[in-house]
C-alpha positions as CSV (number, residue, x, y, z in Angstrom):
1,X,80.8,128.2,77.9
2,X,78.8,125.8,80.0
3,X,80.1,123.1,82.5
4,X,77.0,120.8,84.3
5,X,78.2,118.6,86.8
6,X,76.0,115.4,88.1
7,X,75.8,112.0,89.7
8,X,77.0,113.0,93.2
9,X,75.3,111.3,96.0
10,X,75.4,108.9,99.5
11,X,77.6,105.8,99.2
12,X,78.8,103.1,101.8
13,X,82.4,102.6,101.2
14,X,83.4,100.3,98.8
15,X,80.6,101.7,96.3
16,X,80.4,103.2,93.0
17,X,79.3,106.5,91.6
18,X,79.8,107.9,88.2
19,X,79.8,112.0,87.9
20,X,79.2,112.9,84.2
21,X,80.1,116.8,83.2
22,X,78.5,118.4,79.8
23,X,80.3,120.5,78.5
24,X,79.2,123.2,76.1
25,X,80.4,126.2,74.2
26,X,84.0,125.0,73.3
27,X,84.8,124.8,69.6
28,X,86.6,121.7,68.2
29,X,88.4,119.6,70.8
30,X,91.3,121.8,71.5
31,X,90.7,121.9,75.4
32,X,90.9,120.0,78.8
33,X,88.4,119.2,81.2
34,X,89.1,118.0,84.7
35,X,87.7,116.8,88.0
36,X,88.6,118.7,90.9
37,X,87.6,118.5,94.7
38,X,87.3,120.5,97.7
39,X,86.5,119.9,101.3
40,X,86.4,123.3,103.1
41,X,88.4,124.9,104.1
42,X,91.0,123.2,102.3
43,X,91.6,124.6,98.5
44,X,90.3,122.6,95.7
45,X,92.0,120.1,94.2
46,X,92.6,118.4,91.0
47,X,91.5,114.5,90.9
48,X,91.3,113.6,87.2
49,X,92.3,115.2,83.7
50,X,91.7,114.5,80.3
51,X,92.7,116.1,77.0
52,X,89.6,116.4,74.6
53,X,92.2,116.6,71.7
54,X,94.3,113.3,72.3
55,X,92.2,111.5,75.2
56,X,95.5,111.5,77.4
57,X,94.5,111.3,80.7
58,X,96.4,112.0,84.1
59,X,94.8,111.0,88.0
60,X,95.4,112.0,91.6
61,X,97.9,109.3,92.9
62,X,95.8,108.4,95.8
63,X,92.6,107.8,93.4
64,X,94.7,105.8,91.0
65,X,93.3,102.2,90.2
66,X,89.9,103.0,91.7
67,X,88.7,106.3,89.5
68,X,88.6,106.2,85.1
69,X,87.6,109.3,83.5
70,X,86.7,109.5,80.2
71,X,85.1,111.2,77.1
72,X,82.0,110.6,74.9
73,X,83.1,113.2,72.2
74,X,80.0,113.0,70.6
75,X,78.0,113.9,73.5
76,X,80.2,116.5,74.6
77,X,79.9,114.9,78.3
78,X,82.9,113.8,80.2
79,X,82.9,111.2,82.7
80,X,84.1,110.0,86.0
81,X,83.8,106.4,87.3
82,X,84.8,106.3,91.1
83,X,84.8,102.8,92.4
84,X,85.9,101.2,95.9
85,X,85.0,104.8,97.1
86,X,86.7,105.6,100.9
87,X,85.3,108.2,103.3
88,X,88.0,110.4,102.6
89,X,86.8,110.8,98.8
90,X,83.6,112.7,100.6
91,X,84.1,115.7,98.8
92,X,82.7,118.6,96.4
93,X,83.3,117.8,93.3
94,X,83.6,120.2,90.5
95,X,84.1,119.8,86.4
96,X,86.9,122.5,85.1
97,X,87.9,123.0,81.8
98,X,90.3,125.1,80.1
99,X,92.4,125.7,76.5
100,X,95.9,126.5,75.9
101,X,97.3,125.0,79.4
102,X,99.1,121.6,78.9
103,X,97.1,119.2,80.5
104,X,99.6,118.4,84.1
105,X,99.8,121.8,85.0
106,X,96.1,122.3,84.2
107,X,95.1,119.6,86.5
108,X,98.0,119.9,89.2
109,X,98.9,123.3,89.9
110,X,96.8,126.0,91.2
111,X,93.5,125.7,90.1
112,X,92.6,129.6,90.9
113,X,94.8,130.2,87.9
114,X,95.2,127.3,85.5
115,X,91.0,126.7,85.3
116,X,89.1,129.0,82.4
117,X,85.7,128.0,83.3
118,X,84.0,126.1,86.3
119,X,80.9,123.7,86.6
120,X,78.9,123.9,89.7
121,X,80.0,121.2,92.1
122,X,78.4,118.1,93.2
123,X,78.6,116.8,96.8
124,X,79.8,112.9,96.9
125,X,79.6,111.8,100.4
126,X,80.8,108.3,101.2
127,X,80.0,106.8,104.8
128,X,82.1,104.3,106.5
């Protein structure tokens, strides 16, 4: 199993970035992938979910209205649109993905254990 996050970068605030995460090795679309963040030494956290099976999708309550994720199936890539980004979105930002965890716990509770398989992160860093 692969996760490849990009599209991190430098942004005023107010700007726009999109993250995109392939995703390989998973059969059939029985699994979740999310967005996660950390800013050390805080512990990662989860910003955006979505189920690959039924395209629900669940968000962080302070990224809510400003941040869409979603899935091109066919291309196995997950995105992340983050617009009207604030300096406090400045952040690592990782794609996760896991099977057989429902997809609020996957996203909301401890990361260390709900998460099968991790992308390498991507700095977003948005100046004020």
């Amino acid at each position: 199993v692969q996760l490849q996050a990009s599209g991190g970068g430098l942004v005023q605030a107010g700007g726009s970035l999109r993250l995109s995460c392939d995703v390989s090795g998973y059969s059939g679309d029985a699994y979740n992938v999310g967005w996660f963040r950390q800013v050390p030494p805080k512990e990662r956290e989860g910003v955006s979910c979505i189920s690959r099976s039924d395209s629900s999708t669940l968000y962080k309550e302070s990224v809510k209205g400003r941040f869409t994720v979603s899935s091109d199936n066919a291309k196995n890539t997950v995105y992340l649109q983050m617009n009207n980004l604030k300096p406090e979105d400045t952040a690592v930002y990782y794609c996760a993905a896991t099977t057989g965890i429902a997809l609020r716990p996957f996203c909301f509770s401890d990361p260390d254990i709900m998460v099968d398989d991790w992308g390498k992160g991507t700095l977003v860093t948005v100046s004020s």
